[in-house]
N, C-alpha and C positions, 0 to 999 in steps of 0.2 A: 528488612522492609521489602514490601510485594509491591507491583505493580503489574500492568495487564496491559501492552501495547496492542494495537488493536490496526486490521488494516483500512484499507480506501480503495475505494474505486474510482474509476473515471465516468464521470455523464458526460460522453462527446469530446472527443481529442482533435483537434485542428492543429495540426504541421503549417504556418504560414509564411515563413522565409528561411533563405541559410543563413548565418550570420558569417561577418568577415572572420572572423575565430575558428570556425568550421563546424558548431553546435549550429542549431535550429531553434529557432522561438516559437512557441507552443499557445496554444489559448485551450484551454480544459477547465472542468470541474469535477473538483477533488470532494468527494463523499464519504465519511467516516462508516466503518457498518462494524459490528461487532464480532467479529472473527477476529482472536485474540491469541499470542503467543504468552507465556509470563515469563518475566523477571524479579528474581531476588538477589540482594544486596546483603552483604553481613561483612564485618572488619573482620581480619582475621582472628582479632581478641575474644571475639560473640560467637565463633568456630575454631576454637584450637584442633579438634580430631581429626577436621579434613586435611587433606591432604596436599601440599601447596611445596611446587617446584622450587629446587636450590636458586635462593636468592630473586625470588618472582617477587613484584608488589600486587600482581593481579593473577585469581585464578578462574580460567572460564568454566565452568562443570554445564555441558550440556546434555538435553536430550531431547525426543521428537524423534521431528521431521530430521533426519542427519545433515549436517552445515557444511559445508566444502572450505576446504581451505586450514591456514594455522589461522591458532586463538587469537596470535596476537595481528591480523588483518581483520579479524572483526570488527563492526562495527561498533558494538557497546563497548568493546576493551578500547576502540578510537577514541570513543565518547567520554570512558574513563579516563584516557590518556591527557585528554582536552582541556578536564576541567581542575585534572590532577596539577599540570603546569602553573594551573595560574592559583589553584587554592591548597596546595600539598596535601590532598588528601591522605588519608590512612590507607593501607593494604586490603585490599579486599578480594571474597570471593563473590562470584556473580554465578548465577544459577539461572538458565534459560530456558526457556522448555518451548520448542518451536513447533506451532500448529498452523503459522500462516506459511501455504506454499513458496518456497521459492520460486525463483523466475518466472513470477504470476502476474505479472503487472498490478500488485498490489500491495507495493511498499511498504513489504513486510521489516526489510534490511533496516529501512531510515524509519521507521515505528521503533525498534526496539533501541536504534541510536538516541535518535531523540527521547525516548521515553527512558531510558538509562540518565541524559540528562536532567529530568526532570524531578526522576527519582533521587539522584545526588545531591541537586539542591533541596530537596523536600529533607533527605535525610540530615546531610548536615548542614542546613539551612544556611545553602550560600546566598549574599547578598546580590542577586540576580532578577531584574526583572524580567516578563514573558518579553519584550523588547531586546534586550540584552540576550538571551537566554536563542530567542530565535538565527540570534545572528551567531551565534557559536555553532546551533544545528547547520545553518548555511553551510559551515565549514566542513561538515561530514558529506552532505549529499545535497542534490539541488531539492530535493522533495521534501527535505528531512526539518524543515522551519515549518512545514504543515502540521506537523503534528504537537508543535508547545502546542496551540490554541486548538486544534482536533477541531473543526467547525467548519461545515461546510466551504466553500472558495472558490473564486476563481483564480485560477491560476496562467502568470503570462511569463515571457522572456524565457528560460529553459526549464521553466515551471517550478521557479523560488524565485517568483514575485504574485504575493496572494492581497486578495479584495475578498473579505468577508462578504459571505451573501445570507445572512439572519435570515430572510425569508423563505428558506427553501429546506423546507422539512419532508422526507419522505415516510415520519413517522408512521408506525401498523402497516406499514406495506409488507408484504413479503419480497426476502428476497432467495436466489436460488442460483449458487455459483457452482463452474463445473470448471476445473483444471485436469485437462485431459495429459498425460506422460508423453508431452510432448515440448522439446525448448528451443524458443525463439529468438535468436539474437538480434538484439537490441542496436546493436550495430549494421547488420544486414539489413534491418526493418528500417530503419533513417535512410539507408540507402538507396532502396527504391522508392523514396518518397517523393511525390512532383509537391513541392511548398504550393498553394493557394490560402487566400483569403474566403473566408466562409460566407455562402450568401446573406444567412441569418446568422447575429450576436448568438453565443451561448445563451449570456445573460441574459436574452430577448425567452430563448427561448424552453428555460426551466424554467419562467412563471407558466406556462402552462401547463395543462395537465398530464400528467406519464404518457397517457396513452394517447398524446397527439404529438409526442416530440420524437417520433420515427416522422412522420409526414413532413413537420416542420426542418426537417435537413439534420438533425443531431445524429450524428455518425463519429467512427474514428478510423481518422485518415489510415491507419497501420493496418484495417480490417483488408483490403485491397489485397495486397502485397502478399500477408500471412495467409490468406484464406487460399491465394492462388497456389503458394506453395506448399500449404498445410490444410489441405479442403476437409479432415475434419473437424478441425476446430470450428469454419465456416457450418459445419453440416450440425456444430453442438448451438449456434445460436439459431437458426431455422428449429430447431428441436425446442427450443426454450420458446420461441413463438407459436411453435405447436400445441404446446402444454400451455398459454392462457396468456403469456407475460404482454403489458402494457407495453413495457419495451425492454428491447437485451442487448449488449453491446459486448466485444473485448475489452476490456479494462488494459490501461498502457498499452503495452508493445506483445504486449500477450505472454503469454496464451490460455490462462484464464478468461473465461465469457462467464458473464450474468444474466440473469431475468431477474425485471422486477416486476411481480404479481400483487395483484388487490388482497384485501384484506381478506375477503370473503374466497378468494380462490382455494380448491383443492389439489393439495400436489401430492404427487407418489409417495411411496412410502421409502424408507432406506433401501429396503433389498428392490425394491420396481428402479430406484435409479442407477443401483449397480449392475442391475441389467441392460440397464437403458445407456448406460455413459461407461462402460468396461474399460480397468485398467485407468480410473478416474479421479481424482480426489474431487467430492461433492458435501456440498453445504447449504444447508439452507435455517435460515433464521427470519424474525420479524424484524425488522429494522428498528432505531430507536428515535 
């Protein structure tokens, strides 16, 4: 069984207190876009010829984007692990094929956890509702409950506490992301964070139109900090304003930046943006 986890972006990330725990409470909005990794599931019975380590009950076969770390810290073998306790799954092998950047601020990790869970229950049709189902994702990563439902959010507390927002479709927009080879710690970026409260709600301010929600204050608090120490990633979102985009932001903690352009916009072509963003991973799609 296939499935196709899929990443998010952020519209507008507000840092607004520390907590006494020493995490930070968040207010953002989480946007699904179609920039897809895949995941396959097979018992080991449905694959006898591969190949599967002395005494394994999971084997991870990946490839892409290269994954850092052992198999068994991954996230989907987490995911397997999670659901295996409580429903003894079968052995299986898992086949991954990563095309969402890592340390991109675009929850590529807790996409393919969660989307590992989803496919487990799909497969062997465990009795799990998306309620149920979200609260297991909880337990992998704070992000990772966004994706049972994949549908736009907002997102509060350490961003695994989400509020549907149905109205907010960036459908036929174009979009146009640029992960330049550079990595942001996540750590270091909460760090020089001053917490404030935002003039304007999120919520207030994606019913309005793309192209007035740079004026109306939609910003993300981590842009500050990063741009200061990493001023091209700063120098890749002035470039996406350059080329048309309604609006463009970092997505998380970076260092992924986006532009969202009109329908009707014309963007470069592949080799104009490998010129343009060198040593870059660049994407660009219609939105859904």
């Amino acid at each position: 069984m296939i499935t196709f986890p899929n990443a998010k972006i952020n519209l507008g990330l507000n840092v607004v207190e520390r907590r006494a725990d020493g995490y930070h409470n968040l207010e953002t909005v989480f946007y699904p876009i179609p920039l897809q990794d895949i995941l396959e599931v097979n018992t080991f019975d449905e694959a006898p010829a591969l190949e599967v380590p002395a005494g394994a009950d999971v084997a991870l076969h990946a490839a892409g984007i290269t994954i850092a770390g052992e198999a068994e810290d991954n996230l989907v073998v987490k995911a397997y692990r999670l659901l295996k306790g409580e429903f003894a799954l079968p052995p299986v092998h898992i086949h991954m094929f990563k095309h969402i950047p890592s340390g991109a601020g675009l929850g590529g990790g807790s996409a393919d956890a969660t989307f590992m869970l989803r496919l487990l229950r799909e497969k062997f049709s465990l009795p799990l509702t998306d309620d149920e189902l979200e609260e297991r994702a909880a337990r992998l990563g704070a992000d990772c409950a966004f994706f049972v439902r994949n549908a736009p959010a907002f997102a509060t507390g350490i961003g695994n506490i989400f509020t549907p927002l149905p109205q907010l479709s960036l459908k036929g927009w174009q979009i146009l992301l640029v992960k330049p080879d550079i990595f942001v710690s996540t750590r270091d970026a909460f760090s020089l964070i001053r917490p404030h409260k935002p003039v304007r709600p999120l919520t207030e301010i994606v019913t309005l139109l793309v192209t007035e929600w740079r004026e109306a204050g939609m910003n993300n608090d981590f842009e500050e900090s990063v741009f200061a120490k990493y001023p091209a990633i700063g120098a890749i979102k002035e470039q996406l304003y350059a080329l048309g985009a309604g609006y463009a932001s970092m997505s998380g903690s970076g260092s992924s930046v986006f532009g969202i352009f009109p329908s009707e916009a014309s963007l470069p072509t592949d080799e104009s943006l490998k010129k343009m963003f060198p040593d870059s991973f660049c994407w660009h799609s219609i939105l859904n």
